[in-house]
CHARMM-style PDB file with segment names, atoms N, HN, CA, C and O in Angstrom:
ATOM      1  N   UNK     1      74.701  83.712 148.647  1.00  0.00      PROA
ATOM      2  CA  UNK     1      74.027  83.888 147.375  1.00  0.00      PROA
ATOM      3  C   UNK     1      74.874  84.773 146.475  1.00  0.00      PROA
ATOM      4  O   UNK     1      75.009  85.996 146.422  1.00  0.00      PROA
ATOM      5  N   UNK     2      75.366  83.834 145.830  1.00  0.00      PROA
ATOM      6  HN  UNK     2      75.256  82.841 145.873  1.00  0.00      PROA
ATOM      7  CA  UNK     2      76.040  84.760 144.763  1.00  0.00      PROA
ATOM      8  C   UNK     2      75.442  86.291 143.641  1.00  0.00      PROA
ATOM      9  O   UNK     2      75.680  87.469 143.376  1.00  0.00      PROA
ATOM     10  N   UNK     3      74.809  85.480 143.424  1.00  0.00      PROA
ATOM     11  HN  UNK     3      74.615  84.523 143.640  1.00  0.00      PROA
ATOM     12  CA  UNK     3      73.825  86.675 142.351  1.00  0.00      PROA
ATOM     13  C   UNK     3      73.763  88.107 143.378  1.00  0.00      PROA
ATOM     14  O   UNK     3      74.320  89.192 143.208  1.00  0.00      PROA
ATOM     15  N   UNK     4      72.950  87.690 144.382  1.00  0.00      PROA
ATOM     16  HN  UNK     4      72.498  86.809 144.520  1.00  0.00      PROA
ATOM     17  CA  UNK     4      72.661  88.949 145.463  1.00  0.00      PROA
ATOM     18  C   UNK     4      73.829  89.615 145.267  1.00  0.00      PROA
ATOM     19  O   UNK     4      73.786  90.661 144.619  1.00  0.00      PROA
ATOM     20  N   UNK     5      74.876  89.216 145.700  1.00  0.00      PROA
ATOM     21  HN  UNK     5      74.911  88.366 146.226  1.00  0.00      PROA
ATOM     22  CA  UNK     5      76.331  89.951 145.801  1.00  0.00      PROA
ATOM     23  C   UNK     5      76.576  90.550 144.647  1.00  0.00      PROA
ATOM     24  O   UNK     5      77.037  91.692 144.636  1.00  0.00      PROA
ATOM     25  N   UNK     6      76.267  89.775 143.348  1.00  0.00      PROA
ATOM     26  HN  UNK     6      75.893  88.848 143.357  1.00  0.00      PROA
ATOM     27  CA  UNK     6      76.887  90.266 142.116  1.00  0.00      PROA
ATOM     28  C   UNK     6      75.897  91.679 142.076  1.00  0.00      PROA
ATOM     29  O   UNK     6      76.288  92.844 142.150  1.00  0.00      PROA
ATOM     30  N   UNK     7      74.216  91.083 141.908  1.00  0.00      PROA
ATOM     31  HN  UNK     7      73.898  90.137 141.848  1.00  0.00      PROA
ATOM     32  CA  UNK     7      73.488  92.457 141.435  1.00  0.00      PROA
ATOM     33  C   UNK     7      73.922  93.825 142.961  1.00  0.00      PROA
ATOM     34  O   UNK     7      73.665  94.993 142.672  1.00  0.00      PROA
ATOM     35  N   UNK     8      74.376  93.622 144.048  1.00  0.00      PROA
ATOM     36  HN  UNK     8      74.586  92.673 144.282  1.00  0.00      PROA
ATOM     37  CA  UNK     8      74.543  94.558 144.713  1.00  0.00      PROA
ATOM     38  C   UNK     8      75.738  95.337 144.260  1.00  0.00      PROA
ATOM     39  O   UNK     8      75.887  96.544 144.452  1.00  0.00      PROA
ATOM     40  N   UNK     9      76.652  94.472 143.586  1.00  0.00      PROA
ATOM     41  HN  UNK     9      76.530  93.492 143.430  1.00  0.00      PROA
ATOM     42  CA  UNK     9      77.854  94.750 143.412  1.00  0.00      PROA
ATOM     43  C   UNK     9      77.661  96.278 142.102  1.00  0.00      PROA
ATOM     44  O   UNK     9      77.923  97.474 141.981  1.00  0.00      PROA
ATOM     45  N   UNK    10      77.186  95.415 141.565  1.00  0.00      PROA
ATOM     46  HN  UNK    10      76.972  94.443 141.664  1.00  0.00      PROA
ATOM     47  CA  UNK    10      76.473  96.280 140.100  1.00  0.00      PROA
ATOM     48  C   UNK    10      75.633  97.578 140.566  1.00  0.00      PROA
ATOM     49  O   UNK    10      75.985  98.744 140.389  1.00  0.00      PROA
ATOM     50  N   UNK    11      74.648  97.212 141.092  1.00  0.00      PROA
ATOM     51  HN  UNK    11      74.362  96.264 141.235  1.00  0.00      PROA
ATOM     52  CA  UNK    11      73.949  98.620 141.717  1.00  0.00      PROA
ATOM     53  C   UNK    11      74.974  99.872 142.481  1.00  0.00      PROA
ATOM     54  O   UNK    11      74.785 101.088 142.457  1.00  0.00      PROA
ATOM     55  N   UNK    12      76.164  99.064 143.186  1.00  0.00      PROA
ATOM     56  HN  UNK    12      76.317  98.076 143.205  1.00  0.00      PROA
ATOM     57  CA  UNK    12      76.794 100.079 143.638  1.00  0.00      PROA
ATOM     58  C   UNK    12      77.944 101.101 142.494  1.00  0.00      PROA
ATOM     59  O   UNK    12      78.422 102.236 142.474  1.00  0.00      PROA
ATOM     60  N   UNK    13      77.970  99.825 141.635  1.00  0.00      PROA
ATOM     61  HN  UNK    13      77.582  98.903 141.651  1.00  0.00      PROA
ATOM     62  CA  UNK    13      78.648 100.684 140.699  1.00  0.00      PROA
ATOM     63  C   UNK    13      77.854 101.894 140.001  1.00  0.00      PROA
ATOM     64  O   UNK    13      78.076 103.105 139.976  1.00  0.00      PROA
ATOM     65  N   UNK    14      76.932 101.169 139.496  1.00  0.00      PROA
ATOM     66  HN  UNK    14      76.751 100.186 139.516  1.00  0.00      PROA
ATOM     67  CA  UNK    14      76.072 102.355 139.253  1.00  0.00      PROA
ATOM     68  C   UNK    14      75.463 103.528 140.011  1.00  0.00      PROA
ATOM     69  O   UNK    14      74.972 104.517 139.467  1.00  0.00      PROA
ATOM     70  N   UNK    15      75.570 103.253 141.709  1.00  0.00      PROA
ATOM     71  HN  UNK    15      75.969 102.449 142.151  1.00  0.00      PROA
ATOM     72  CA  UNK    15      75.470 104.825 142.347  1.00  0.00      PROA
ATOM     73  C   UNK    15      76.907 105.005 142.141  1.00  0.00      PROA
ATOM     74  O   UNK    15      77.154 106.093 142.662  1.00  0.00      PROA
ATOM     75  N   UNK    16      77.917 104.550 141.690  1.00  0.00      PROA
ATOM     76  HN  UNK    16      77.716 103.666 141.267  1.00  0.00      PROA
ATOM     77  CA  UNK    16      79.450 105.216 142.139  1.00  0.00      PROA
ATOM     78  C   UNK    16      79.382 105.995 140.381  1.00  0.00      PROA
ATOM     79  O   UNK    16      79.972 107.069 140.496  1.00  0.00      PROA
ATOM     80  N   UNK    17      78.977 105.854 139.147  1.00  0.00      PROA
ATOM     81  HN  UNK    17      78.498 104.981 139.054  1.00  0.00      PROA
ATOM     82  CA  UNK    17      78.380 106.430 138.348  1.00  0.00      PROA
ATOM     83  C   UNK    17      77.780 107.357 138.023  1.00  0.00      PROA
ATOM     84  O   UNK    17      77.938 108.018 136.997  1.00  0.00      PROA
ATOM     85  N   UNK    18      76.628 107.589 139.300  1.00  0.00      PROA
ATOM     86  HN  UNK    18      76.499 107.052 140.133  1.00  0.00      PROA
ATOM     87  CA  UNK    18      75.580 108.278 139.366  1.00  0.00      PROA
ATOM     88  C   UNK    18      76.426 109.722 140.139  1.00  0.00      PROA
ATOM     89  O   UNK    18      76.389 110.927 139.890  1.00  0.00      PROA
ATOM     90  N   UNK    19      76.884 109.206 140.777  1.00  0.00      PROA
ATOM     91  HN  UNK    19      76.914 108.227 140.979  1.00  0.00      PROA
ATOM     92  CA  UNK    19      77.519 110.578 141.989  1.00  0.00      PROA
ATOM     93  C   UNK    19      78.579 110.644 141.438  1.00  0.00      PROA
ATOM     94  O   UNK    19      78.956 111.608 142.104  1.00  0.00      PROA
ATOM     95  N   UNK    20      79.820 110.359 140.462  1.00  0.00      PROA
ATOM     96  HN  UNK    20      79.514 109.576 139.922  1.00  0.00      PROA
ATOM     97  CA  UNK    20      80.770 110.646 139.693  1.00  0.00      PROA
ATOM     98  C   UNK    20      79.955 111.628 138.801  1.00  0.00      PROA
ATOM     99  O   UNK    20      80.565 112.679 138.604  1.00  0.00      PROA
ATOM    100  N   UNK    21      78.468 111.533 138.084  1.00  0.00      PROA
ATOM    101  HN  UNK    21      77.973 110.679 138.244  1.00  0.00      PROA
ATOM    102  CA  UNK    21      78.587 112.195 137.442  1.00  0.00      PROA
ATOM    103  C   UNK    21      77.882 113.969 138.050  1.00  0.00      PROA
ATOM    104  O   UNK    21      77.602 114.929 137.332  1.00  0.00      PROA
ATOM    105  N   UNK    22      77.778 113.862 139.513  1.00  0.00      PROA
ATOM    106  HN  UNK    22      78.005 113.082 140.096  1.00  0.00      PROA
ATOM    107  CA  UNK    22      77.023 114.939 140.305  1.00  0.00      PROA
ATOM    108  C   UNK    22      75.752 114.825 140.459  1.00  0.00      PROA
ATOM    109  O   UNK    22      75.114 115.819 140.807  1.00  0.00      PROA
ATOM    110  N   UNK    23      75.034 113.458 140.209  1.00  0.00      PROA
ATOM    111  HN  UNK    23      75.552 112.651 139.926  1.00  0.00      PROA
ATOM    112  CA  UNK    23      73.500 113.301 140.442  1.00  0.00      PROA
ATOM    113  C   UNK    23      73.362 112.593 141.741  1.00  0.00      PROA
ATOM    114  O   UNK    23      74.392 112.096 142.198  1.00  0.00      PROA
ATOM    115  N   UNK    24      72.319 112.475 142.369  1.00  0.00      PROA
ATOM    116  HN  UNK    24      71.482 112.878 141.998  1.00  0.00      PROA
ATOM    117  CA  UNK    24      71.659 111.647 143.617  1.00  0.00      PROA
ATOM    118  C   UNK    24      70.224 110.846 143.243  1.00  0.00      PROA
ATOM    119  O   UNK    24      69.235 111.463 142.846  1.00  0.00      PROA
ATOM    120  N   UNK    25      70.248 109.548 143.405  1.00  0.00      PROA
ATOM    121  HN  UNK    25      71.052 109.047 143.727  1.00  0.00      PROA
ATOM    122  CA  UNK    25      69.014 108.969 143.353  1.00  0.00      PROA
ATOM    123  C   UNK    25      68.407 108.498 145.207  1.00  0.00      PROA
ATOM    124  O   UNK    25      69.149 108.271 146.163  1.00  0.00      PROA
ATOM    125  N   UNK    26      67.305 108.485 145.199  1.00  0.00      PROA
ATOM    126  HN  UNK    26      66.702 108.669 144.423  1.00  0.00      PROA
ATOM    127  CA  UNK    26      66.934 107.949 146.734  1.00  0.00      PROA
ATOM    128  C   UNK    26      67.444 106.203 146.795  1.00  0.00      PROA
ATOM    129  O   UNK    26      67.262 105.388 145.891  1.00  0.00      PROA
ATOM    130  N   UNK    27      67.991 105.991 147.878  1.00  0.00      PROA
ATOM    131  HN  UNK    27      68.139 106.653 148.612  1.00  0.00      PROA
ATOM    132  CA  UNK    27      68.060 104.633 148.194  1.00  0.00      PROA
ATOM    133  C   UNK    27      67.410 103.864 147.803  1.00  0.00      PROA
ATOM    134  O   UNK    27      67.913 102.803 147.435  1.00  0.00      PROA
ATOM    135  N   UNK    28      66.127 104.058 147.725  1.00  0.00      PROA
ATOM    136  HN  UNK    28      65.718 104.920 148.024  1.00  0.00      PROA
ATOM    137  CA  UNK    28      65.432 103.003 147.873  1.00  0.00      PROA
ATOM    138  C   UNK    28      65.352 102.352 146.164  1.00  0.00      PROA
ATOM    139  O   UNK    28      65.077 101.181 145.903  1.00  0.00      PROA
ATOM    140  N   UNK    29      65.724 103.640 144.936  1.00  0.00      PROA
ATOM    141  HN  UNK    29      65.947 104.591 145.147  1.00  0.00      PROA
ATOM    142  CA  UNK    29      65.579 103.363 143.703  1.00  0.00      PROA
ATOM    143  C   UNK    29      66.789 102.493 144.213  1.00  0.00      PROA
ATOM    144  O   UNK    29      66.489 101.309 144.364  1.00  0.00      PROA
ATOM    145  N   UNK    30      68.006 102.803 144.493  1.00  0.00      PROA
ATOM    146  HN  UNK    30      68.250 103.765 144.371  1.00  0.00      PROA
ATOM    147  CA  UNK    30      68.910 101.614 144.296  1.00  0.00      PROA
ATOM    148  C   UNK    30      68.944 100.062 144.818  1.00  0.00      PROA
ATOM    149  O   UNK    30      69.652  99.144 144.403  1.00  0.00      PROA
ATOM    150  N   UNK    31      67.899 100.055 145.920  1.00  0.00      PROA
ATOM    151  HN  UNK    31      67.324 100.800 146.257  1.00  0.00      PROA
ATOM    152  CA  UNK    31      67.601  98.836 146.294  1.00  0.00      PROA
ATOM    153  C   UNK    31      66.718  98.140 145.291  1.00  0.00      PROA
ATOM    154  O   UNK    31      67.050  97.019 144.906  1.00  0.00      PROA
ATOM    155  N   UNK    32      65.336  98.858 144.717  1.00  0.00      PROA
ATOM    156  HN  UNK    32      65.066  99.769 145.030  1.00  0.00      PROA
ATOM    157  CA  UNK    32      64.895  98.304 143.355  1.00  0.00      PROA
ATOM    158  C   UNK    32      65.630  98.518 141.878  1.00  0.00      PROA
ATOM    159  O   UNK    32      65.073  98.727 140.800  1.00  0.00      PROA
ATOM    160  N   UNK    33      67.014  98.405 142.151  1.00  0.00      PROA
ATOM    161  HN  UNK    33      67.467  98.235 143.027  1.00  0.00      PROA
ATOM    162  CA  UNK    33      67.759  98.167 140.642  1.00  0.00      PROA
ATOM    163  C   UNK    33      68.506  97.204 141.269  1.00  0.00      PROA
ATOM    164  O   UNK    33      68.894  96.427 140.396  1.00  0.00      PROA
ATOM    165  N   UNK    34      68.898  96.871 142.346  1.00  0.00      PROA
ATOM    166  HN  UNK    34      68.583  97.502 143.055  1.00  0.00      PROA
ATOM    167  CA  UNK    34      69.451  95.526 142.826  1.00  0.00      PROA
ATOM    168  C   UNK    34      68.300  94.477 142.865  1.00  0.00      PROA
ATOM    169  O   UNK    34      68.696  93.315 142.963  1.00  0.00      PROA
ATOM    170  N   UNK    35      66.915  94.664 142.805  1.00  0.00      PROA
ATOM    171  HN  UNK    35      66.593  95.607 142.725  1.00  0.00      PROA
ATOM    172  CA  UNK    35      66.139  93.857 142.959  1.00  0.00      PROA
ATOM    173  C   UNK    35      65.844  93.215 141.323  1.00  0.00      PROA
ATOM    174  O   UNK    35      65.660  92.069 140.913  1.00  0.00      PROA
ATOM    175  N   UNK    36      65.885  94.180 140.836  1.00  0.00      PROA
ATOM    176  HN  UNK    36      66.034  95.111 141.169  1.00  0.00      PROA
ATOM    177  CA  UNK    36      65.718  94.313 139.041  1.00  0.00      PROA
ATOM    178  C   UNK    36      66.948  92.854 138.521  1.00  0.00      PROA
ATOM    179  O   UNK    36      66.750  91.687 138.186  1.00  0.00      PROA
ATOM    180  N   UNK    37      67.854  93.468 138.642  1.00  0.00      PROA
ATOM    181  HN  UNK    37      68.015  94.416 138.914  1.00  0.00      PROA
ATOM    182  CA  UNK    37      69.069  93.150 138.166  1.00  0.00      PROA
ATOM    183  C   UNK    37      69.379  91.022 138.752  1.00  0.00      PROA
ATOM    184  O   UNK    37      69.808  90.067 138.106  1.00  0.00      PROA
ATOM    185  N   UNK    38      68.920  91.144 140.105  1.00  0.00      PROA
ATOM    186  HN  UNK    38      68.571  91.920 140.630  1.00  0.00      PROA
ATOM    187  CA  UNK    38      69.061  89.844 140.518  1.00  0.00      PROA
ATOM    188  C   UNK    38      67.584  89.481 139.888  1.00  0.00      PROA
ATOM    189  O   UNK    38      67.424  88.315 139.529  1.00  0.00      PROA
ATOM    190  N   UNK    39      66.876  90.085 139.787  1.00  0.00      PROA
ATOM    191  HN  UNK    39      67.007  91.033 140.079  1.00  0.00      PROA
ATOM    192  CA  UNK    39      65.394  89.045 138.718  1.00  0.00      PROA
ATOM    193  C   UNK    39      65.632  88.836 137.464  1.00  0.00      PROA
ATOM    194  O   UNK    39      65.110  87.871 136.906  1.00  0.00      PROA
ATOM    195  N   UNK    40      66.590  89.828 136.685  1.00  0.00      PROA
ATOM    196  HN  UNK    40      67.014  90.612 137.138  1.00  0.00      PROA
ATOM    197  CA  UNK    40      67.611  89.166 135.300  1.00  0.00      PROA
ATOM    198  C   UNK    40      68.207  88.180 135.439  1.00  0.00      PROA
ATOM    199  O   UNK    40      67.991  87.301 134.605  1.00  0.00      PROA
ATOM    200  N   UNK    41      69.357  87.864 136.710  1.00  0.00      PROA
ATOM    201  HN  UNK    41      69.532  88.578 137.388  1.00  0.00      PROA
ATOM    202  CA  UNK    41      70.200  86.932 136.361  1.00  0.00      PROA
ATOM    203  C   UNK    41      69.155  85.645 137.123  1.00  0.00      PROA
ATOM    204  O   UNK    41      69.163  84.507 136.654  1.00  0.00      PROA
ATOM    205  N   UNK    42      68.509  85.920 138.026  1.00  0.00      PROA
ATOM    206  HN  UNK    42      68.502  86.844 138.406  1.00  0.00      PROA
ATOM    207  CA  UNK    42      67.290  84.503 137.990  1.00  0.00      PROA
ATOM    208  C   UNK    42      66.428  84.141 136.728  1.00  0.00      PROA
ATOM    209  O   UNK    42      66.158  82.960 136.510  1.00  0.00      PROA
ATOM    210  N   UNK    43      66.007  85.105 135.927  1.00  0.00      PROA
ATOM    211  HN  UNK    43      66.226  86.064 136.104  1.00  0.00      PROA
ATOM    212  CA  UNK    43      65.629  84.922 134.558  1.00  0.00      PROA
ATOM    213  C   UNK    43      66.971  84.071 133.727  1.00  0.00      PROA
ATOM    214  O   UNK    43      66.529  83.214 132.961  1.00  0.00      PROA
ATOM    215  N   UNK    44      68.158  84.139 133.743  1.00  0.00      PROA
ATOM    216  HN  UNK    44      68.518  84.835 134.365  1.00  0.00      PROA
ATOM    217  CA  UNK    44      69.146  83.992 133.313  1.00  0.00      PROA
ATOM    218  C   UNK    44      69.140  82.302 133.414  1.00  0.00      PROA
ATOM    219  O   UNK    44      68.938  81.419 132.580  1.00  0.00      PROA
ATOM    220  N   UNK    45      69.397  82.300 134.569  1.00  0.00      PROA
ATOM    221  HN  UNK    45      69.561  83.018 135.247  1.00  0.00      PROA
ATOM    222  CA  UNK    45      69.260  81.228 135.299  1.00  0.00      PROA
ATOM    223  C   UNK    45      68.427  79.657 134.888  1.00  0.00      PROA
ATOM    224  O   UNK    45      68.757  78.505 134.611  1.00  0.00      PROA
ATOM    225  N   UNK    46      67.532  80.226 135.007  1.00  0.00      PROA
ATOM    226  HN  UNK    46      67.263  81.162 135.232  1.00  0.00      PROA
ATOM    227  CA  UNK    46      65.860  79.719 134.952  1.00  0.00      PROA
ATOM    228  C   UNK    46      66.254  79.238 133.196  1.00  0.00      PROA
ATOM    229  O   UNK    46      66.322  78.058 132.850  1.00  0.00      PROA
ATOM    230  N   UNK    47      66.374  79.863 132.694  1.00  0.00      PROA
ATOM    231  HN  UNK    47      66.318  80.821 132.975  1.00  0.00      PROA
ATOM    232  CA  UNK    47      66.281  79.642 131.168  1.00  0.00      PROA
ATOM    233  C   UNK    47      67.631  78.852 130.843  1.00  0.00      PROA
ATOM    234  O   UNK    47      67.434  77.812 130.214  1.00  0.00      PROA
ATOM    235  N   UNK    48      69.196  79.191 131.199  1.00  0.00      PROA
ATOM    236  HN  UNK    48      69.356  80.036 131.709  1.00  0.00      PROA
ATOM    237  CA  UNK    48      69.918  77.717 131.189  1.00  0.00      PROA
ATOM    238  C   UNK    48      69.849  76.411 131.933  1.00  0.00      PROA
ATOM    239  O   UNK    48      70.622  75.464 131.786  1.00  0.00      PROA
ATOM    240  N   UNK    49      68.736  76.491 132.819  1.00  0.00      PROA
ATOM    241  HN  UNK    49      68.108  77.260 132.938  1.00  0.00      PROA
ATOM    242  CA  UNK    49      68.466  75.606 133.521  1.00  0.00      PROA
ATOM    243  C   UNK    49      67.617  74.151 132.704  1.00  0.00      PROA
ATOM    244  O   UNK    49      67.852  72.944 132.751  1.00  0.00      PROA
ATOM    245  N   UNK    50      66.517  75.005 131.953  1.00  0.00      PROA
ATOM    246  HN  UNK    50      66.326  75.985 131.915  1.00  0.00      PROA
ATOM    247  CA  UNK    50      65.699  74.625 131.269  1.00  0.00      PROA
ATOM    248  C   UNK    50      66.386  73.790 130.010  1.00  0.00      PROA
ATOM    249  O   UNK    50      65.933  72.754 129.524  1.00  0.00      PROA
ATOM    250  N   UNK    51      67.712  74.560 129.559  1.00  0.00      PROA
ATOM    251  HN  UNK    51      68.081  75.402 129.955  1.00  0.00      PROA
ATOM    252  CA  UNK    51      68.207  74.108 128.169  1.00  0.00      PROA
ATOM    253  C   UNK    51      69.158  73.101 128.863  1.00  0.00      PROA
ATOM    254  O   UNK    51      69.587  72.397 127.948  1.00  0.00      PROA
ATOM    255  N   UNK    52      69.558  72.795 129.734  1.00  0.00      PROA
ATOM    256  HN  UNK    52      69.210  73.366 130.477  1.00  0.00      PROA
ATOM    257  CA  UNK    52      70.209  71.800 130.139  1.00  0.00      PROA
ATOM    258  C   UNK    52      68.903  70.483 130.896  1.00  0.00      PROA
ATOM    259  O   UNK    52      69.239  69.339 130.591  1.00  0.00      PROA
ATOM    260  N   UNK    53      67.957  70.525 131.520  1.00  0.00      PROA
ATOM    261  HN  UNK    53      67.685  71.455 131.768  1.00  0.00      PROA
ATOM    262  CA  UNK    53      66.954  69.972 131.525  1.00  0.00      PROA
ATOM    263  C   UNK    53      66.490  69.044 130.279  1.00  0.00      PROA
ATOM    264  O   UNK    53      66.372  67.822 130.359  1.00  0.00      PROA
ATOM    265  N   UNK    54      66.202  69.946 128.918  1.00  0.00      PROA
ATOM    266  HN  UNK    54      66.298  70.939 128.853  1.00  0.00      PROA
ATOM    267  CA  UNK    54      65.992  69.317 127.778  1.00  0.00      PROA
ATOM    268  C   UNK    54      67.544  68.328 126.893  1.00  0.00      PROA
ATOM    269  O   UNK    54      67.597  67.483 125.999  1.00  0.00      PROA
ATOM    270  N   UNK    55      68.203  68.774 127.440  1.00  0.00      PROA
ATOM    271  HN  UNK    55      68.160  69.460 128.166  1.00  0.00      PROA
ATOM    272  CA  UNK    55      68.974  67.970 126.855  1.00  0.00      PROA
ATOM    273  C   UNK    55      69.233  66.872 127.630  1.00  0.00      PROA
ATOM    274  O   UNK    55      69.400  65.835 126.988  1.00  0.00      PROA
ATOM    275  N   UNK    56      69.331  66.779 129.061  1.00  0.00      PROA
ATOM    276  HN  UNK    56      69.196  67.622 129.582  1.00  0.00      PROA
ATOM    277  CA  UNK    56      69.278  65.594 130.006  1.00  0.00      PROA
ATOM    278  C   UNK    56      67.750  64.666 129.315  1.00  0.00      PROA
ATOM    279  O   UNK    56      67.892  63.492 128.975  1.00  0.00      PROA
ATOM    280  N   UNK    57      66.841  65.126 129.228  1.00  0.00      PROA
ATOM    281  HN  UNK    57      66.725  66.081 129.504  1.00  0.00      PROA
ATOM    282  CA  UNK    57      65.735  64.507 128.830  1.00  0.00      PROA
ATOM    283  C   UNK    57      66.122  63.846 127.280  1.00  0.00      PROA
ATOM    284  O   UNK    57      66.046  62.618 127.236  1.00  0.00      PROA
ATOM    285  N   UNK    58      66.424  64.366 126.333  1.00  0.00      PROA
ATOM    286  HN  UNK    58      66.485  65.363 126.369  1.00  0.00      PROA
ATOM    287  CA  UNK    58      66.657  63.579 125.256  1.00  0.00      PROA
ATOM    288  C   UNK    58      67.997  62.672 125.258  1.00  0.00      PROA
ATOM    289  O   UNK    58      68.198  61.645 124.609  1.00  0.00      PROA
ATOM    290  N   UNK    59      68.857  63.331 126.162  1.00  0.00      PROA
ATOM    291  HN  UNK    59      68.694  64.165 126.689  1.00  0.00      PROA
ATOM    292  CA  UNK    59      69.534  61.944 126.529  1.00  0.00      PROA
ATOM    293  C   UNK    59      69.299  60.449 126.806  1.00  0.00      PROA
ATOM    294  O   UNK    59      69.826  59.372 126.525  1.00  0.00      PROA
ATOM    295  N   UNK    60      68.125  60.971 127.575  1.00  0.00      PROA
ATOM    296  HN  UNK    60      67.697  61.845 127.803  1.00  0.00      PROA
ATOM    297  CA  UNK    60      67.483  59.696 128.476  1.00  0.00      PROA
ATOM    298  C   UNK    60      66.284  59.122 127.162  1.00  0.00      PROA
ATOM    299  O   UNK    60      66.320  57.925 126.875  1.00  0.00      PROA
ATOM    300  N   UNK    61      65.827  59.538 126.831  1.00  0.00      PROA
ATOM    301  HN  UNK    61      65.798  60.510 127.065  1.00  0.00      PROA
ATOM    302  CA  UNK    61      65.125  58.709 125.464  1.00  0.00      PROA
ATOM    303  C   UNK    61      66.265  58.449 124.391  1.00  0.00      PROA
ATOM    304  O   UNK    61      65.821  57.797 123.446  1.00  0.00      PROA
ATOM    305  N   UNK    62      67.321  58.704 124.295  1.00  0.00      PROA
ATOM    306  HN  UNK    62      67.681  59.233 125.063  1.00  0.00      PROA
ATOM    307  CA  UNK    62      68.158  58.144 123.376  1.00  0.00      PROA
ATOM    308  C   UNK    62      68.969  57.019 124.232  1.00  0.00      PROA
ATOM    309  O   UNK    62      69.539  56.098 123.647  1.00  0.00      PROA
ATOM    310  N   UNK    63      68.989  57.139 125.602  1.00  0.00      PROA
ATOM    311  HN  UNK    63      68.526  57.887 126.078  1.00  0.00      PROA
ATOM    312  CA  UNK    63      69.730  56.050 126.223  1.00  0.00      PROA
ATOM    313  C   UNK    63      68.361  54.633 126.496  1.00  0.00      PROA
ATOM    314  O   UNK    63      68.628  53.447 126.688  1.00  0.00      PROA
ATOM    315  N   UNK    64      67.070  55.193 126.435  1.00  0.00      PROA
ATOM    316  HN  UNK    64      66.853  56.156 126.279  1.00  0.00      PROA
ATOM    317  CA  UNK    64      66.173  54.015 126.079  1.00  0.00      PROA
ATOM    318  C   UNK    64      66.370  53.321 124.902  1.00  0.00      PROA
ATOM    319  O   UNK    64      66.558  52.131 124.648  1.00  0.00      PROA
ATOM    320  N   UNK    65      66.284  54.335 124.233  1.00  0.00      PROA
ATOM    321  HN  UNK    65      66.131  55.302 124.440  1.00  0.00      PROA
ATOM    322  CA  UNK    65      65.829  53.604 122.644  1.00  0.00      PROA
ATOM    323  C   UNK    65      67.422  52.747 122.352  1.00  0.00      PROA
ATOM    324  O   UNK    65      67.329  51.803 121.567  1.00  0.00      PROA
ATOM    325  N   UNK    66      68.395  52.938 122.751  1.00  0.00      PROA
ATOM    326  HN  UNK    66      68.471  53.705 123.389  1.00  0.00      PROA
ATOM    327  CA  UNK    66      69.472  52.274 122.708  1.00  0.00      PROA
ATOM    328  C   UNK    66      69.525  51.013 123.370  1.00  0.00      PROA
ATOM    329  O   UNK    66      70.068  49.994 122.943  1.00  0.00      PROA
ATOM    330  N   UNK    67      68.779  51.196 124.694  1.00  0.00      PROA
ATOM    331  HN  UNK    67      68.338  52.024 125.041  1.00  0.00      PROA
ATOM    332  CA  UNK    67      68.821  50.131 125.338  1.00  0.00      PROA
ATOM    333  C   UNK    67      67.854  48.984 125.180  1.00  0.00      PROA
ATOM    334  O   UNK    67      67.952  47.972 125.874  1.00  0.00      PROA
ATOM    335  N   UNK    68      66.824  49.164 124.170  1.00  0.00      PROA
ATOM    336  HN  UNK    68      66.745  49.986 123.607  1.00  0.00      PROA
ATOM    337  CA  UNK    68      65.665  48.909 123.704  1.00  0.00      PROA
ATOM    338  C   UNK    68      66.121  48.004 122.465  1.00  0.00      PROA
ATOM    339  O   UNK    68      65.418  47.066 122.090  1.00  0.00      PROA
ATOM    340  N   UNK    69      67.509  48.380 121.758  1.00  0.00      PROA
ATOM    341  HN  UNK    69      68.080  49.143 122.062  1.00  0.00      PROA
ATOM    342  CA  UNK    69      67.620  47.545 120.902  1.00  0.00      PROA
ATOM    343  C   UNK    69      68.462  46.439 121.222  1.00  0.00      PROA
ATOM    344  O   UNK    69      68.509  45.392 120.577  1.00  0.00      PROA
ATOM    345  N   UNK    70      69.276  46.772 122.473  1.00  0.00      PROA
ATOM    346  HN  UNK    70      69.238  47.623 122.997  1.00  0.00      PROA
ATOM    347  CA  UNK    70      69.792  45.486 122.977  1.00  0.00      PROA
ATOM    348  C   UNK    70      69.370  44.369 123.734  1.00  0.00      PROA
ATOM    349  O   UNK    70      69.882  43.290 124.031  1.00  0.00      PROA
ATOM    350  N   UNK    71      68.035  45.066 124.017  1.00  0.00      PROA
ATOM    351  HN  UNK    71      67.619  45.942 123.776  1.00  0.00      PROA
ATOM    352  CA  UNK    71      67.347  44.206 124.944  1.00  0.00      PROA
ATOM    353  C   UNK    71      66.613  42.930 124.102  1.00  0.00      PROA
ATOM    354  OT1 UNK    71      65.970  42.077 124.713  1.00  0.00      PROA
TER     355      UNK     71
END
């Protein structure tokens, strides 16, 4: 799973951030900002999914109505 990797990737940067700048958060906040972060890029996701969906769909009524006049 890519995303997983990416938002873990990200969360760690941000504890390598956090302790560069002399602060400590508990683990577990950093496991819910990796959880956060991969529900963005599934939001991400989800929504170019959709805009490629609608355009497959008006494809397909323009490849009717095309085929509709040759018929």
């Amino acid at each position: 799973m890519k995303r997983n990797k990416h938002a873990n990737e990200i969360t760690e940067r941000f504890r390598e951030l956090v302790e560069s700048a002399g602060d400590t958060l508990p683990d577990n906040h950093y496991k819910e900002l990796a959880l956060l972060i991969e529900a963005g890029i599934d939001t991400a996701l989800v929504d170019k999914l959709e805009e490629v969906a609608n355009k497959v769909d008006s494809l397909a009524h323009d490849i009717r109505s095309d085929a509709e006049k040759f018929s």
